[in-house]
C-alpha positions in Angstrom: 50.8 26.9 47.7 54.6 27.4 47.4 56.1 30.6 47.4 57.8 30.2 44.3 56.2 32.6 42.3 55.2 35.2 44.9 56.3 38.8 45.5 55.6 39.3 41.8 54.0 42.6 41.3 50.3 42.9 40.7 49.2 41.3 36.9 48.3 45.0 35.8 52.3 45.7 36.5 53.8 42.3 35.1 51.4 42.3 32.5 52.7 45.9 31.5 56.2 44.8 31.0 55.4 41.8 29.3 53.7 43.1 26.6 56.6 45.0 25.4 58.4 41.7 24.7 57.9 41.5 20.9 59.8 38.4 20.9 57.3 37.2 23.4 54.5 38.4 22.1 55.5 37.2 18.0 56.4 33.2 20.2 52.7 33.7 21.9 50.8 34.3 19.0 51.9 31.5 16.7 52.2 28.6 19.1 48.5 29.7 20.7 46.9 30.2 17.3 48.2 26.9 15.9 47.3 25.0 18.9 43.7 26.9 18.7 43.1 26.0 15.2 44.2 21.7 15.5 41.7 21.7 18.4 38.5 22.9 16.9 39.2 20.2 14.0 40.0 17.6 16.4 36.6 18.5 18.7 34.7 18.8 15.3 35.2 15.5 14.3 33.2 14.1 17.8 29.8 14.2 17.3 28.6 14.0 20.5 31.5 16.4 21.7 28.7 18.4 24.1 27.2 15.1 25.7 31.4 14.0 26.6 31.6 17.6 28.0 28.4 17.4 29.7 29.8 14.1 31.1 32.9 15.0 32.1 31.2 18.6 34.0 29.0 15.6 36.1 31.6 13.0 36.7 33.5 15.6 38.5 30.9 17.5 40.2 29.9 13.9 41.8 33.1 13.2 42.7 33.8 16.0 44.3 30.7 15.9 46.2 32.0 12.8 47.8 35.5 13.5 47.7 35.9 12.3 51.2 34.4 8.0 50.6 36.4 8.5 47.2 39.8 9.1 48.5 39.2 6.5 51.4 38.5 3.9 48.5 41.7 4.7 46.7 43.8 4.6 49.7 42.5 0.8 50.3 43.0 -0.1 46.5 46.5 1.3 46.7 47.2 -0.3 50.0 45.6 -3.6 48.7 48.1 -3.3 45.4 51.7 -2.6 47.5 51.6 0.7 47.6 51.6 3.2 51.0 49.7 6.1 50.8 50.4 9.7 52.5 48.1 12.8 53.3 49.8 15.9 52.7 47.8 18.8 53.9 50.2 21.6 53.0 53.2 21.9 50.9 55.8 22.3 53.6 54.8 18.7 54.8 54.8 17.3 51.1 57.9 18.2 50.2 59.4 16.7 53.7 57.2 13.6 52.7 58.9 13.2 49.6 62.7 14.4 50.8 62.6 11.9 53.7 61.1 8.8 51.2 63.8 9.8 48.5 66.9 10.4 51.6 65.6 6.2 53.0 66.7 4.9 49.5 69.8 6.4 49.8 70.3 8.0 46.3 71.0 11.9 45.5 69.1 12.1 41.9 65.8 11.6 41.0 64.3 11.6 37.5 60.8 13.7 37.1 57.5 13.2 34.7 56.0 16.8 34.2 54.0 17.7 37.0 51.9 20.9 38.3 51.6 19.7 41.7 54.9 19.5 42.1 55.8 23.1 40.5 52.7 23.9 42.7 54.3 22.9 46.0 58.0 23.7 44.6 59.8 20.7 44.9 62.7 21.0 43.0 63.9 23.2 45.1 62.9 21.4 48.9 65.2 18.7 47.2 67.9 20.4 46.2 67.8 22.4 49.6 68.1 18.3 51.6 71.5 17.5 48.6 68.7 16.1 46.1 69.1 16.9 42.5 65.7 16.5 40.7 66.0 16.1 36.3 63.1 17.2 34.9 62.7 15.1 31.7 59.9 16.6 29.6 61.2 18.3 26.9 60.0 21.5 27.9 60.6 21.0 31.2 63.8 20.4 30.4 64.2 24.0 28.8 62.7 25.6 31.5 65.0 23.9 33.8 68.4 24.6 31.7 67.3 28.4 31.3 66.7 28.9 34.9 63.2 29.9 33.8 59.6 29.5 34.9 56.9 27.8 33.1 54.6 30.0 31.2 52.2 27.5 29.8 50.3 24.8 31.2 50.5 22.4 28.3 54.2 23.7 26.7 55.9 25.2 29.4 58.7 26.6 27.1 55.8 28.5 24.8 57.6 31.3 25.0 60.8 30.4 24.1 61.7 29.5 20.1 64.2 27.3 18.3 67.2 30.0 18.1 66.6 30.4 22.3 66.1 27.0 22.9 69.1 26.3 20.6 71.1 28.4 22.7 70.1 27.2 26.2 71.1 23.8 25.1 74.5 24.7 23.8 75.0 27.1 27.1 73.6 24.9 29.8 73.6 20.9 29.0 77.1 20.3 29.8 76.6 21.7 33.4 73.8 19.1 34.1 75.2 15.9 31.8 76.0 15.1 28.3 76.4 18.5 26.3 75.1 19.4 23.3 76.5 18.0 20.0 78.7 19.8 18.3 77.1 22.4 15.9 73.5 21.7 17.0 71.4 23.6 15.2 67.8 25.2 15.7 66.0 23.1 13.5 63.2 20.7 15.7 64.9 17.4 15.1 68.3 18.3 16.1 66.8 19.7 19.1 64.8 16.8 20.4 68.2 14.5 19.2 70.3 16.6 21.3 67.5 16.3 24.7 67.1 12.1 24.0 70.9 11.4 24.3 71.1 14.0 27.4 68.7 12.2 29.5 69.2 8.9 28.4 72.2 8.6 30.5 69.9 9.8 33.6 66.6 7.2 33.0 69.3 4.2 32.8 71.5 5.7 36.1 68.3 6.9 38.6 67.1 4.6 40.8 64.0 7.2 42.1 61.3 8.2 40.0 58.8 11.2 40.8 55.5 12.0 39.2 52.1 13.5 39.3 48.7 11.7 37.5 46.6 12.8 35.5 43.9 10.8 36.9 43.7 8.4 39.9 41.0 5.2 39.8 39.1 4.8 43.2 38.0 1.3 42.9 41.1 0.0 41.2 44.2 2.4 42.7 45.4 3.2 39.4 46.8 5.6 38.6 46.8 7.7 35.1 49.7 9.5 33.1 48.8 10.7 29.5 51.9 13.0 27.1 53.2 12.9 24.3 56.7 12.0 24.2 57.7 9.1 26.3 59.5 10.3 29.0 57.2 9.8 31.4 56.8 6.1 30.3 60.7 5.4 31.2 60.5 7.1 34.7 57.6 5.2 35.6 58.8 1.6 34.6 62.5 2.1 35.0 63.1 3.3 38.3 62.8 1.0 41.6 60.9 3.7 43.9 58.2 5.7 42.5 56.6 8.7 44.0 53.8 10.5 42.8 52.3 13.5 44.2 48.7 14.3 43.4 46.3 16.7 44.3 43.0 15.3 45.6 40.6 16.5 43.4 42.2 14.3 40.4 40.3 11.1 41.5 37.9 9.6 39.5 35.5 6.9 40.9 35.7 4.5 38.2 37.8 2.9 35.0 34.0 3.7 32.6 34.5 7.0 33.9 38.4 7.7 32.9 36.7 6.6 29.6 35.6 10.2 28.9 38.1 12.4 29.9 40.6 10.3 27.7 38.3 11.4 25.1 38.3 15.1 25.7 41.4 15.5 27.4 43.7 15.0 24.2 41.6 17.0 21.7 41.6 19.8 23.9 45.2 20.2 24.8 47.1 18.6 22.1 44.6 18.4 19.3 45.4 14.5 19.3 42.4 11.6 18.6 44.3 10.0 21.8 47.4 10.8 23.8 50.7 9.1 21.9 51.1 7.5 25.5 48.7 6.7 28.5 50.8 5.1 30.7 48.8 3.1 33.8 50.4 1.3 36.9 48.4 -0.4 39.9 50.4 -0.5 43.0 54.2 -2.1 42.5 55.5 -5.4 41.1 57.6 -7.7 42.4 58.8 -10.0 39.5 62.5 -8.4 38.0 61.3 -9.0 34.9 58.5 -7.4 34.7 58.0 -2.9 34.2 57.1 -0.9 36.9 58.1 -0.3 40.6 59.3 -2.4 43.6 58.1 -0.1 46.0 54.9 3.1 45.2 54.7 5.6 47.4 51.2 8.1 46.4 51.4 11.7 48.2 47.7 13.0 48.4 48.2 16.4 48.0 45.4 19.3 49.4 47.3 22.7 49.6 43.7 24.7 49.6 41.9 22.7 48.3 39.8 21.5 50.7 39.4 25.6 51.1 38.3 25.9 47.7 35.6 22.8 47.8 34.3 25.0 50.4 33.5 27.7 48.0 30.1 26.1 46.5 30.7 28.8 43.3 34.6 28.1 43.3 34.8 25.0 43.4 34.1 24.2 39.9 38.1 25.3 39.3 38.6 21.9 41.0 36.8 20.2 37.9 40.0 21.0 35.5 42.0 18.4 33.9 44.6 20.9 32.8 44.0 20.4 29.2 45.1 24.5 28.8 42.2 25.2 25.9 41.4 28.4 28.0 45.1 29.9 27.7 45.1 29.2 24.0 41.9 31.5 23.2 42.5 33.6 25.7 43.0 37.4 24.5 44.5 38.5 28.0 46.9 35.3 28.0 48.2 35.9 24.8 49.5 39.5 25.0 50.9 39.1 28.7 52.6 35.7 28.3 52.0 33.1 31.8 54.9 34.7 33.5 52.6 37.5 34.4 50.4 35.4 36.8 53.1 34.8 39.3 51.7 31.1 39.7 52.7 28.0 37.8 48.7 28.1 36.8 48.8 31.0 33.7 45.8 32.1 31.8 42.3 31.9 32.7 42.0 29.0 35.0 45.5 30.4 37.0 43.3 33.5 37.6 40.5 31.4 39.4 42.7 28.5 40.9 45.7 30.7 42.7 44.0 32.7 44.6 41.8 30.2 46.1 44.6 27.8 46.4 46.6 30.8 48.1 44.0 33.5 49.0 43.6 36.8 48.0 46.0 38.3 50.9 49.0 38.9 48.5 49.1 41.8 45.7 49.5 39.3 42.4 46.5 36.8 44.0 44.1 39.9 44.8 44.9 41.2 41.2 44.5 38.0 39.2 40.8 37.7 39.2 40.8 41.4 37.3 43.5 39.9 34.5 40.3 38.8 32.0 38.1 40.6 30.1 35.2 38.2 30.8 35.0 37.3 26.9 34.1 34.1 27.5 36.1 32.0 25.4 37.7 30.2 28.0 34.2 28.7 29.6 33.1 27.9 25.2 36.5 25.7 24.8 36.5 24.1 28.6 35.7 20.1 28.3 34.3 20.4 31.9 32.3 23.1 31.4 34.0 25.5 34.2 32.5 29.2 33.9 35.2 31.1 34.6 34.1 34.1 33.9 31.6 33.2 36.7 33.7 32.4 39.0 36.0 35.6 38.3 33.0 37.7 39.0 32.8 36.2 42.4 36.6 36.3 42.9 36.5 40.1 42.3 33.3 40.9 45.2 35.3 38.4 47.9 38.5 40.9 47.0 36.4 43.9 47.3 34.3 42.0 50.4 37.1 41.5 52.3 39.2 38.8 51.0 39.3 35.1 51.5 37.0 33.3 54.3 38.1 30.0 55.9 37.2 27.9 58.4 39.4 28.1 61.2 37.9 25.1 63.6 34.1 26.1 63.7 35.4 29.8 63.5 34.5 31.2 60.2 37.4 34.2 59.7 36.8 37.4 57.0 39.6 38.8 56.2 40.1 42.9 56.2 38.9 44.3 52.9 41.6 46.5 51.4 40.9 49.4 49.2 37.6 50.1 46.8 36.6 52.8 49.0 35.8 55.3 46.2 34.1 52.1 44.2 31.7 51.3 47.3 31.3 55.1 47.7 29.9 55.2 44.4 27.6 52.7 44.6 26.4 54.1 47.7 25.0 57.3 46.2 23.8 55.5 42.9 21.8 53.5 45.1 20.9 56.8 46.9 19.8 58.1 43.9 18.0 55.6 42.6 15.6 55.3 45.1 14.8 59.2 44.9 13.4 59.6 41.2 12.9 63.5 41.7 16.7 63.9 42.5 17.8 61.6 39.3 15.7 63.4 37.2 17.6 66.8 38.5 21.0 65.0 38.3 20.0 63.8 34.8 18.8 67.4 33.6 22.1 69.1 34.9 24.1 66.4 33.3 22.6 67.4 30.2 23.0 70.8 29.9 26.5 70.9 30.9 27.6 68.2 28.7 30.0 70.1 26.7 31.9 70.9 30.5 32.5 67.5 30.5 35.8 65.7 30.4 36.7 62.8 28.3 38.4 61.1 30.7 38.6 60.5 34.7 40.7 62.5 36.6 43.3 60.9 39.3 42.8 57.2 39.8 40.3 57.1 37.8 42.6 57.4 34.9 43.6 53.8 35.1 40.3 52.9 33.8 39.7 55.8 31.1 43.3 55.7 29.7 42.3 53.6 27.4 38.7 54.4 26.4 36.7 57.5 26.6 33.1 57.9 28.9 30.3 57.6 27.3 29.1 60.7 26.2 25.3 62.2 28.0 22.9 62.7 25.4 21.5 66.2 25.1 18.1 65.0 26.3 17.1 62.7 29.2 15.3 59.6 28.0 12.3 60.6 30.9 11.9 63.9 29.3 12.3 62.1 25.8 9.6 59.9 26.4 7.6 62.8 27.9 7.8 64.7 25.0 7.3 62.4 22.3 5.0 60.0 24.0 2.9 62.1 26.2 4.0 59.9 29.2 2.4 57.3 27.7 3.7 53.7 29.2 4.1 54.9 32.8 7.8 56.1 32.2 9.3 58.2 35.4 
């Protein structure tokens, strides 16, 4: 992945300082409850809402079974349509992919449909760096951009912004990138979405390069998919001569029957929506000048780690998500520390899973994200795949204790070094010691007992980390063998 977001401190750190935000916090907690409560009335209105999930869980564990006859397939149907394709395996050589295709037509400004894979690989920036000045054109997007931020939300990267901020960005910013602000814009919604559709008007009619991501791509047809809500998306896609889309490779699909769920469960669970406002769908180019669409498609297939991660037969169910962001929305950890505190451009739950496979476990923030949940479970109950993250979390945290990430180098398999968790491993050493010896536990258990009142309430040195914020369980006065012993006469085999 891109380095965009790293040298972040750990989550435990960011997370600390976010939660201090009250503005943050008071932004957080509206727009994730309100989005929380429009998607359990849109999903309650689908009967068969388990069967599409159920569906959606197989169609993508197939696929990625046989990623490799799948993405062969699409590359013929998106030769066979006009369009070249190009294997990215990193995203050093995306980003040159796309610079060099954009530097061929000749132009300096590109227009931009929202897209993770692009944020993923940072993009903007690779252009800007080769005299390339990418719009984004999503609404949010567009804030984001204009307040030299980072997104913070899958679905609405702005989330934690509101109108008065937003408002302000606007009036600030707009005239440095085109058209400014009206005079005495307000902060009320309409005004604010008036004030972003005259802006980049000027830019869909002017740009002669589009860039996107997909949704979904169409094996047997080269399609591919782009579902929101505004219309943005819609006017780079048709209005521009050159499109380029970058997608990862794990958002094929094999067939158009099969799209048919996922534009059933995709919309209820991110924007609560029967069906997306605008499903926008292009095969390849066209070559009539009257007719929408491209003259010339170029299709980056993105991997970045994730051939890494399909390696991982419990990981690799992150590779099922269709980014609909239902997990950040009932997430309790998401909503007090904002998406800023996950250092990637994937926040909440399935960030904590998908970064550090995508980037390893080597860095501080990825070796601490798997450890930024508290396993309720919420975010596996709301998923329209059905990815257990709390699963996969679980396994995150033993490869971080284990020793980090292991890839494949050539037919070399390499561990990385573990780092720290001595005194946790140490622990479990003599537990396991002591288990096996019931004599000695009974004495340990005895002389915990009677010395009960010596004990403290909470651990000393590192330890404190953990009980800060809850006490140890307190021994009972008796232990349950002698218990037993004395109230059932042994009675039952207890030891």
């Amino acid at each position: 992945m891109s380095g965009t977001f790293m040298g972040m401190p750990a989550f435990p750190e960011a997370a600390h300082e976010a939660v201090h935000d009250t503005t943050l916090r008071g932004n957080l907690r509206h727009a994730t409850h309100t989005i929380r409560a429009k998607r359990a009335q849109a999903v309650a209105e689908v009967s068969d809402w388990t069967a599409l999930r159920e569906a959606g869980k197989r169609i993508k564990d197939h696929t990625l079974r046989h990623l490799d006859r799948y993405l062969v397939q699409l590359e013929e149907s998106v030769t066979a349509a006009g369009g070249t394709v190009h294997w990215a395996a990193d995203a050093d050589e995306a980003n040159r992919i796309v610079a060099d295709l954009v530097k061929a037509t000749g132009e300096s400004e590109v227009v931009k449909v929202k897209s993770m894979a692009t944020q993923e690989i940072g993009l903007n920036e690779a252009l800007e760096a080769e005299g390339i000045r990418a719009y984004e054109t999503d609404l949010a997007e567009l804030i984001v951009q204009l307040g030299k931020d980072r997104p913070s939300h899958i679905l609405v990267p702005a989330i934690h912004r509101n109108r008065g901020e937003i408002r302000d960005i606007f009036r600030r910013e707009m005239g440095q990138w085109g058209r400014p602000a009206p005079e005495g814009l307000t902060d009320t919604p309409a005004e604010l979405a008036e004030a972003a559709r005259l802006h980049l008007r000027e830019k869909f009619l002017r740009a002669k390069v589009g860039i996107s991501g997909a949704n979904f791509m169409v094996a047997e047809t080269g399609t591919m998919v782009v579902v929101e809500s505004e219309g943005n998306g819609r006017m780079c896609l048709t209005l521009p001569e050159t499109l380029i889309s970058v997608v990862g490779i794990e958002k094929i699909v094999p067939t158009w029957r099969d799209l048919e769920v996922f534009l059933q469960t995709l919309p209820r669970s991110s924007t609560a929506e029967r069906m997306n406002p605008y499903t926008s769908m292009w095969t390849g180019t066209t070559d009539s000048e009257m007719a929408d669409g491209p003259k010339t498609f170029h299709l980056v297939l993105l991997d970045n780690g994730r051939t890494d991660t399909l390696s991982d037969e419990v990981g690799r169910q992150a590779l099922r998500c269709i980014r609909c962001s239902a997990c950040l929305n009932v997430c309790p950890v998401y909503e007090r520390a904002g998406g800023h505190a996950y250092g990637s451009v994937y926040p909440g739950p399935i960030g904590a899973i998908l970064s550090p496979q995508l980037r390893g476990v080597t860095s501080e923030i990825d070796a601490s994200l798997p450890y930024a949940s508290s396993l309720c479970g919420a975010c596996y109950e709301v998923c329209p795949v059905a990815i257990d993250i709390p699963e996969v979390l679980v396994h995150l945290r033993e490869r971080v204790v284990e020793g980090g990430q292991v890839t494949s180098n050539g037919n070399k398999v390499v561990l990385k070094p573990a780092k720290g968790h001595a005194a946790e491993r140490a622990a479990m050493r003599a537990a396991r010691w002591a288990f096996s010896r019931p004599g000695a536990l009974r004495t340990g258990q005895r002389f915990a007992s009677r010395t009960r009142r010596l004990h403290p309430r909470s651990l000393p040195g590192p330890g404190k980390a953990w009980s800060g914020t809850r006490d140890l369980p307190a021994v009972p006065a008796e232990p349950f063998r002698d218990w037993w012993q004395r109230t059932q006469g042994g009675k039952g085999g207890a030891k």
